[in-house]
C-alpha positions as CSV (number, residue, x, y, z in Angstrom):
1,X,-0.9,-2.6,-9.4
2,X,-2.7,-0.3,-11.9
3,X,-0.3,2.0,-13.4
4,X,-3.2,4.0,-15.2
5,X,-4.8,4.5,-12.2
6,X,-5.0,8.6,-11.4
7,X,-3.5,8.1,-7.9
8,X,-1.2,5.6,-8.6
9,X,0.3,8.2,-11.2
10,X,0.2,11.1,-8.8
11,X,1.8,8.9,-6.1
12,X,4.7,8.3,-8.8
13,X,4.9,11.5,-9.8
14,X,5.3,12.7,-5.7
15,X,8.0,10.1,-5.7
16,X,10.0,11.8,-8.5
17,X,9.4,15.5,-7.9
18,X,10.6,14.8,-3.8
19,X,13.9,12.8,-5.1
20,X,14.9,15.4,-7.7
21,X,14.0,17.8,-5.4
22,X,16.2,15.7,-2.8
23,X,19.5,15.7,-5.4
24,X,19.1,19.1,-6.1
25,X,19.1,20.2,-2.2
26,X,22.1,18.1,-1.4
27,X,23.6,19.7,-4.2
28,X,22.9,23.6,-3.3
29,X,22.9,22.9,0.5
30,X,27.0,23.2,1.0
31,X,27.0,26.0,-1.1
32,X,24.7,27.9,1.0
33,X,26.4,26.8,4.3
């Protein structure tokens, strides 16, 4: 797998952003309920 490839990157950077985006919901979420 080509890490330098320009959608290889983007795909790992997609990855990231949705999980951080993931902790951060489940950690707001309850206090918004």
């Amino acid at each position: 797998m080509n890490f330098y490839d320009k959608k290889v990157r983007r795909l790992i950077s997609v990855i990231i952003l949705v999980v951080i985006l993931a902790m951060v919901a489940t950690m707001v979420i309850p206090y918004l309920i």
